[in-house]
C-alpha positions in Angstrom: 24.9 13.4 14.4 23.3 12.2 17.6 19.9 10.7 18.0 18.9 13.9 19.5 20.1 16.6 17.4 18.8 14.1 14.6 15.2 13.8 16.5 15.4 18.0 16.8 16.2 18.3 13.0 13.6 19.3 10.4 15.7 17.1 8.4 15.3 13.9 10.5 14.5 10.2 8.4 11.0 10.6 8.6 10.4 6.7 10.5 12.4 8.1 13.7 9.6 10.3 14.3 7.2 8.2 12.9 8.4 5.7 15.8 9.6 8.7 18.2 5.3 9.4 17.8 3.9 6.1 17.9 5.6 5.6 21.7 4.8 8.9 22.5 1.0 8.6 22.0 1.1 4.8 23.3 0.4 2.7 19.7 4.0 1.2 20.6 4.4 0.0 24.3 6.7 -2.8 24.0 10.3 -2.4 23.4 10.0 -5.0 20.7 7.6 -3.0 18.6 10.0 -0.1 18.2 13.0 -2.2 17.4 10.9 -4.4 14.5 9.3 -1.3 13.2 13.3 0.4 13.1 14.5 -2.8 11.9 12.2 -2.4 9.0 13.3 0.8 7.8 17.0 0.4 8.9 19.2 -2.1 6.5 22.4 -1.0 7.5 21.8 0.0 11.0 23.7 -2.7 13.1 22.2 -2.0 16.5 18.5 -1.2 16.0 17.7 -2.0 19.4 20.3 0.9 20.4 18.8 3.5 18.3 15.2 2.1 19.7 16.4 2.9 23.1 17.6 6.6 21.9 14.3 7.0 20.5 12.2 5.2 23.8 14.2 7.6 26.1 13.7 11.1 23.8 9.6 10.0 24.3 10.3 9.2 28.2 11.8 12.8 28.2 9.2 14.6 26.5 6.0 12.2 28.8 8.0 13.4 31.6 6.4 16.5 31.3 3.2 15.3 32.3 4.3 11.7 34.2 2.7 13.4 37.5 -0.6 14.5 36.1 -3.9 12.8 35.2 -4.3 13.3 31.8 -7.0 13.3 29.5 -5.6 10.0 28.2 -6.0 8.6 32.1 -9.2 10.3 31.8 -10.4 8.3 29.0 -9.1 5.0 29.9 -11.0 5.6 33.0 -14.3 6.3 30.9 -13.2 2.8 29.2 -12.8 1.0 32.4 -16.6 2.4 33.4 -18.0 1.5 29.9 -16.7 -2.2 30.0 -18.8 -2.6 33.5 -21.6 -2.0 31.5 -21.7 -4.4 28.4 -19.6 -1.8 25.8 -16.0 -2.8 25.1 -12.8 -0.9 23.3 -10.3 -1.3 20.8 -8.0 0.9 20.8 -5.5 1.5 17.7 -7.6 -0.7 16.0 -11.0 -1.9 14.0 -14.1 -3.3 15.1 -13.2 -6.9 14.0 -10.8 -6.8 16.8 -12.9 -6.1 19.6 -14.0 -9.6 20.3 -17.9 -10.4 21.1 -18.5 -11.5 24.5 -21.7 -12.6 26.2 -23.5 -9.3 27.9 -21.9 -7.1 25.3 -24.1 -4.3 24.8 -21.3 -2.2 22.0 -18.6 -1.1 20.8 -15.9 1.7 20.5 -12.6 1.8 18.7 -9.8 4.5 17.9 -9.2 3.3 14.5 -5.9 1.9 13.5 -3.7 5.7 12.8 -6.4 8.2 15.5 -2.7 8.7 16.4 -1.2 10.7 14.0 -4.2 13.1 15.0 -3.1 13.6 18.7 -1.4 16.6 20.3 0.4 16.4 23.4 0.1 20.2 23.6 -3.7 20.8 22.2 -6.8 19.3 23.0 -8.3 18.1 19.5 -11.8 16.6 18.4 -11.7 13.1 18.1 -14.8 11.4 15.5 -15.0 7.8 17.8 -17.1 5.1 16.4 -19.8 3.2 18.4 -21.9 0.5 17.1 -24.3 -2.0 19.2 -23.8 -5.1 19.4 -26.2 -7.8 21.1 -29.8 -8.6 20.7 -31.2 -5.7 22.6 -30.8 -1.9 22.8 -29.3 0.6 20.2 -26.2 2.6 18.5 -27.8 6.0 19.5 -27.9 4.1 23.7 -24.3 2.7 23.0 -23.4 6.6 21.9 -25.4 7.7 24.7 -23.6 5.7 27.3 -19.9 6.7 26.4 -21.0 10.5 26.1 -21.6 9.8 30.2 -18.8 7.9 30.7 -16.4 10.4 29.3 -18.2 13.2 30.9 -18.1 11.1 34.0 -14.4 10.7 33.8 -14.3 14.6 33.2 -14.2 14.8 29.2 -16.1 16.9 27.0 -18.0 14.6 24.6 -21.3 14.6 22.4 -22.8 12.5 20.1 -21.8 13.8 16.7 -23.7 11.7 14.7 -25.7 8.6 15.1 -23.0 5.8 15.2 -20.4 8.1 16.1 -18.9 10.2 19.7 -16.8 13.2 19.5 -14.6 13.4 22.6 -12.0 16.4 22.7 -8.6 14.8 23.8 -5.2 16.3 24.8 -3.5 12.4 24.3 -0.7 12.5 26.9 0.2 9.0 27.2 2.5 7.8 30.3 5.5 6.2 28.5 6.8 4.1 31.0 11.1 3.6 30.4 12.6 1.2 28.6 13.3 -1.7 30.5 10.2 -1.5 32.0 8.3 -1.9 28.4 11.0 -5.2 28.4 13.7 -3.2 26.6 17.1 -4.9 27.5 19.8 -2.3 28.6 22.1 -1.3 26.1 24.2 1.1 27.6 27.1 1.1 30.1 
């Protein structure tokens, strides 16, 4: 069966959409990371770059739906950009321990490690995003505070949902750019 009647079946292994989702949504941008994470699940497959590509390009097609818009996912990157002017850095697909301290950090923000699996490329849907403060001045609820604005200011609807934490409705369309520009080599003809 091909790759994209496989990808279309209820009945698919459950890693090719596992992968299929995590380069949809932009937790796998380098070619490498879906051919490892294939690799992993494939013993007997003897080209899992091949089947990486199949997957990369089925994601490509379904982005392509939106590859001309600004999406909420642009939207929030933009808040990002606007938030690390100002002292509070991200993490995304990640914990707090990665988001390095730097000198003028004010806080924090991460999508944790599988916020992911959550998203819907077709539906917007509340996402519960940590903040925490980091330096010796200032607070959590003035961290929160500042990326409420940010994502507003980029055109989101957010709100402090609890002290240490944002909730930011997100329809996560992620530009997947194609293969060989994520440093995929070709493998067809």
């Amino acid at each position: 069966m091909s790759l994209e009647k496989t990808l279309r079946n209820s009945d698919r292994p459950w890693f090719l959409d596992d992968v299929y989702q995590r380069i949809l949504h932009g937790e796998i941008e380098e070619a490498y990371e879906a051919v490892e994470l294939l690799e992993e699940h494939l013993e007997e497959e003897p080209d899992a770059e091949a089947l990486a590509e199949r997957v990369w390009a089925a994601a490509l097609e379904t982005a392509s739906k939106w590859a001309s818009d600004t999406t909420d996912t642009d939207r929030f990157y933009a808040a990002l950009t606007q938030l690390e002017a100002v002292g509070i850095d991200a993490g995304i697909y990640t914990d707090f321990a990665d988001v390095d301290d730097r000198e003028g950090q004010r806080g924090a923000l991460v999508l944790w490690v599988n916020t992911w699996e959550n998203f819907d490329p077709e539906k917007s849907v509340p996402v519960m995003i940590p903040v925490a403060k980091r330096g010796p001045t200032g607070s959590t609820t003035e961290v929160a505070t500042a990326v409420v604005r940010a994502c507003i200011d980029a055109g989101l609807d957010a709100a402090i949902a609890e002290e240490d934490f944002v909730k930011v409705d997100l329809k996560w369309r992620h530009h997947v750019v194609p293969w060989d520009q994520a440093g995929g080599p070709s493998n067809t003809n």
